[in-house]
C-alpha positions, -999 to +999 in steps of 0.1 A: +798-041-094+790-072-074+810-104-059+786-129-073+799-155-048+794-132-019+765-113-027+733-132-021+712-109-030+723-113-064+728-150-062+691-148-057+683-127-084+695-156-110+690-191-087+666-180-059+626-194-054+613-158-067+636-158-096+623-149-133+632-158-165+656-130-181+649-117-217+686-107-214+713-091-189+734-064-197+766-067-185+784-032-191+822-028-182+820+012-198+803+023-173+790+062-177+799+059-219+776+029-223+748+050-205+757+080-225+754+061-258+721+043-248+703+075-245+718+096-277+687+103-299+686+086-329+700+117-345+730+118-331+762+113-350+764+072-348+798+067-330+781+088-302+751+061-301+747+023-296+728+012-317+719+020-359+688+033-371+668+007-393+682+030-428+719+025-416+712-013-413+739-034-429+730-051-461+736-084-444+718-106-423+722-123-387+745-109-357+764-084-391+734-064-394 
């Protein structure tokens, strides 16, 4: 956890001369169960995971699938 108006390390992270361009931030308010989840194997039953397997895909397209 950080106070992103105090902390300026992380200020500098986002704003800062050195900082990069993100592919994407995780923000995670689970905690432990979000880290547990990201590292089932694929094998595992699916409401232990976060993410599907491509053959459990939705039919649908976009954000659905």
């Amino acid at each position: 956890m950080t106070e992103r108006i105090t902390d300026s390390v992380f200020v500098e992270w986002f704003t800062g001369i050195y900082s990069k361009k993100w592919d994407a931030v995780l923000l995670s308010g689970g905690g432990n169960d979000m880290i547990d989840a990201a590292l089932s194997p694929p094998t595992s039953d699916l409401s232990l995971r976060l993410l599907r397997r491509p053959d459990e895909w939705l039919a649908t397209s976009g954000t659905a699938r």
